[in-house]
C-alpha positions in Angstrom: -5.9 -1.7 -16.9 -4.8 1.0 -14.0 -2.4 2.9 -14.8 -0.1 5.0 -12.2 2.9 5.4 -13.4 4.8 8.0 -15.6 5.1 11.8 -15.0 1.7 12.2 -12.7 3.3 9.6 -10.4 6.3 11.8 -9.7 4.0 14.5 -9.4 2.2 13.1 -7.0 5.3 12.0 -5.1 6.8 15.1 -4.8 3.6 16.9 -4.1 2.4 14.3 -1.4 -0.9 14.3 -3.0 -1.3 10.8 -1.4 0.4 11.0 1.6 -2.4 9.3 4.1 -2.7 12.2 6.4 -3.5 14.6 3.1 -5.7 12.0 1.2 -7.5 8.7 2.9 -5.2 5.8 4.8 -7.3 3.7 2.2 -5.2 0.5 3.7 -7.0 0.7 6.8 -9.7 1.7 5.3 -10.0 -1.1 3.4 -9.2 -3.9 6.2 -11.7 -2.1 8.6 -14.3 -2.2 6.3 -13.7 -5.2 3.7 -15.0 -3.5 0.5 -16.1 -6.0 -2.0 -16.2 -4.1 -5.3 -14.4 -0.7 -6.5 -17.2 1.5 -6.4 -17.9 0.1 -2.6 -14.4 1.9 -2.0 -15.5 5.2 -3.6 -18.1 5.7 -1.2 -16.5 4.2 1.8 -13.7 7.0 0.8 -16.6 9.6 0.0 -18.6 9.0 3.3 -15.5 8.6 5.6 -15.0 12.1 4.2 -18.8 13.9 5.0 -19.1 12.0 8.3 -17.6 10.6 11.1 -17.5 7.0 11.0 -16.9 4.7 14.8 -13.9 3.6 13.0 -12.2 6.7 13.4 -11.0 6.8 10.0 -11.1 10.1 8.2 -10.8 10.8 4.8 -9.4 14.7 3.9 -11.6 14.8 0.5 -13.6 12.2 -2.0 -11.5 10.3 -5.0 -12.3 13.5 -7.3 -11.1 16.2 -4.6 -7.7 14.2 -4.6 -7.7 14.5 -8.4 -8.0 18.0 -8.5 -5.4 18.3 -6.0 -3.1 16.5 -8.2 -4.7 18.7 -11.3 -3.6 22.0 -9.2 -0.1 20.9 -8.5 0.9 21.1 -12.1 1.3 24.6 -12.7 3.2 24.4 -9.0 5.7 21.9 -10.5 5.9 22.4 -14.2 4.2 25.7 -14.4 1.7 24.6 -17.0 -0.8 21.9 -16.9 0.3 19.2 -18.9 -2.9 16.8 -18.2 -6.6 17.1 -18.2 -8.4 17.1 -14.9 -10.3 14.1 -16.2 -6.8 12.9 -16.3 -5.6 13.4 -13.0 -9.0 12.1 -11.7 -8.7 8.4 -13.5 -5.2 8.5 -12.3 -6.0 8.9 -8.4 -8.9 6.9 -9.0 -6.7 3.9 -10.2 -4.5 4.4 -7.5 -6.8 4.3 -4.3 -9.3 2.2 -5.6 -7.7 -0.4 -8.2 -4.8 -0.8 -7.3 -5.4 -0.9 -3.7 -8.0 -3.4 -3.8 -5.4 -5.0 -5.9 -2.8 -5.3 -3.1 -5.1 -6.3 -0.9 -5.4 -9.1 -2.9 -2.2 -9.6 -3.4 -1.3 -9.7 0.4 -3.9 -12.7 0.7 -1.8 -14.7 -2.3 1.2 -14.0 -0.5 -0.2 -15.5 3.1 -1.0 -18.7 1.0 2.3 -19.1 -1.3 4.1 -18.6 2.2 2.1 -20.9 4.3 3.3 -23.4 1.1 6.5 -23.1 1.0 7.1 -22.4 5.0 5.2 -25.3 6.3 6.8 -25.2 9.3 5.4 -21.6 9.9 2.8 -20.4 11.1 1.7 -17.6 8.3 -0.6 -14.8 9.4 -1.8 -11.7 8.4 -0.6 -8.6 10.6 -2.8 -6.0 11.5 -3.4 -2.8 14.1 0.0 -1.0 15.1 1.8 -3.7 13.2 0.4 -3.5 10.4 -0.4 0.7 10.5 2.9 2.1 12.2 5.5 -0.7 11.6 5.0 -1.3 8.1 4.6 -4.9 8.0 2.0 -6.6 6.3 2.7 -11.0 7.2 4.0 -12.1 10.1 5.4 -15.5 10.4 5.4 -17.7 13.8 7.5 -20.7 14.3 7.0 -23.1 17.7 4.6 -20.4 18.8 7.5 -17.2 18.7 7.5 -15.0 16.4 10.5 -15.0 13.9 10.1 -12.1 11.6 7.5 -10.2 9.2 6.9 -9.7 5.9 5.9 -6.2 3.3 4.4 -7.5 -0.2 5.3 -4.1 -2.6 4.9 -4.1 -6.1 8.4 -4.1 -7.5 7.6 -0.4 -8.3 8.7 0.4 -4.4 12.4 -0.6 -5.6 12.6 3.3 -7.3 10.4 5.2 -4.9 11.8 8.2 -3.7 14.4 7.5 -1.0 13.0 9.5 1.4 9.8 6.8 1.1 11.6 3.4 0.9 13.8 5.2 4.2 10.5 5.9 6.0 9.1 2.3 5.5 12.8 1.6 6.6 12.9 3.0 9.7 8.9 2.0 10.4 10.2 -1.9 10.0 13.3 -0.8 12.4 11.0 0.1 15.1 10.3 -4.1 15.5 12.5 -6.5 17.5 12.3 -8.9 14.7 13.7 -8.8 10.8 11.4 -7.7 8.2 11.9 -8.7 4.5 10.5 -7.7 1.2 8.3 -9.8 -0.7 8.1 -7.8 -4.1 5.5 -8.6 -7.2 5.8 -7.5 -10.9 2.8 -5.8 -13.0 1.4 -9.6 -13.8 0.8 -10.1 -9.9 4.0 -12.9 -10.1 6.0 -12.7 -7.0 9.8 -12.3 -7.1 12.7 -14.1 -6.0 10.8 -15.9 -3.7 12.8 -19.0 -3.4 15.4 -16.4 -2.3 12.9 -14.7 0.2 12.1 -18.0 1.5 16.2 -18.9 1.9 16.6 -16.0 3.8 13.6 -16.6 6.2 15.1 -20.1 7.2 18.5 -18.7 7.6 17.5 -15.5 9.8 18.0 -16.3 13.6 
């Protein structure tokens, strides 16, 4: 079972270890190019690192650079280094590759419980500047207009950093349309959603 919580997970927070532009925009990476097993991802993430792919995406380092980036932080943060670099690999390793496949995943359960329980909708997966600038993962059509969009986050998002949940924010405020929060626990169960799906019918 991944695991990427606990005092690495602020670390790596607070020392933007992930932050796409110092890692891999493994997101994209993973839409463009569809990876059908975990170890696919590693070496989409290692070769998007040692060349240049026509996607255009670049990777700044391989799963075990960004692990002993998170490794080397330590003695930044807490001046000692409280975990292995074995560690701090299997933890950026469960975060790029497991748990993003994972929400990957996830966003295709969420198109399909939506299209469900919206049946007047029209229930579609965002994508390009949407989807990479925006912040918004679902967008949801009704007569042929669009009516609003849609972020799946694992309830984790809720405690973020505020500076994080204010940049996803202000990424959704950019749209014409509202954008609401479809959030899932550590079982993959989605929550509230009779709620979510109250407020979609009621939003103008």
């Amino acid at each position: 079972m991944a695991y990427t919580g606990g005092p690495l997970n602020e670390l790596n927070g607070k020392m933007g270890i992930s932050a796409p532009n110092r890692s891999v925009p493994v997101m994209k990476l993973i839409k463009t190019h569809q990876p059908k097993s975990k170890d696919e991802l590693v070496q989409l993430i290692k070769y998007h690192h040692e060349n240049d792919c026509t996607c255009g995406i670049k990777s700044q380092g391989t799963i075990v650079d960004f692990g002993r980036n998170l490794y080397e932080a330590q003695q930044q943060y807490w001046g000692e280094k409280c975990f292995s670099l074995q560690q701090c690999i299997q933890w950026e390793y469960d975060l790029f590759v497991v748990q993003s496949l994972k929400g990957g995943i996830i966003e295709k359960q969420a198109i399909r419980e939506l299209a469900r329980l919206l049946p007047d909708f029209q229930v579609a997966e965002a994508a390009g500047y949407l989807d990479e600038e925006l912040r918004i993962d679902i967008l949801l059509h009704k007569n042929g207009k669009t009516r609003s969009g849609i972020q799946v986050k694992p309830v984790t998002f809720k405690y973020m950093r505020p500076e994080v949940i204010a940049f996803n924010q202000t990424a959704n405020q950019k749209w014409n349309y509202p954008v609401f929060y479809l959030y899932y626990n550590e079982i993959e169960e989605f929550q509230d959603i009779s709620k979510l799906i109250q407020e979609i019918k009621n939003s103008p």
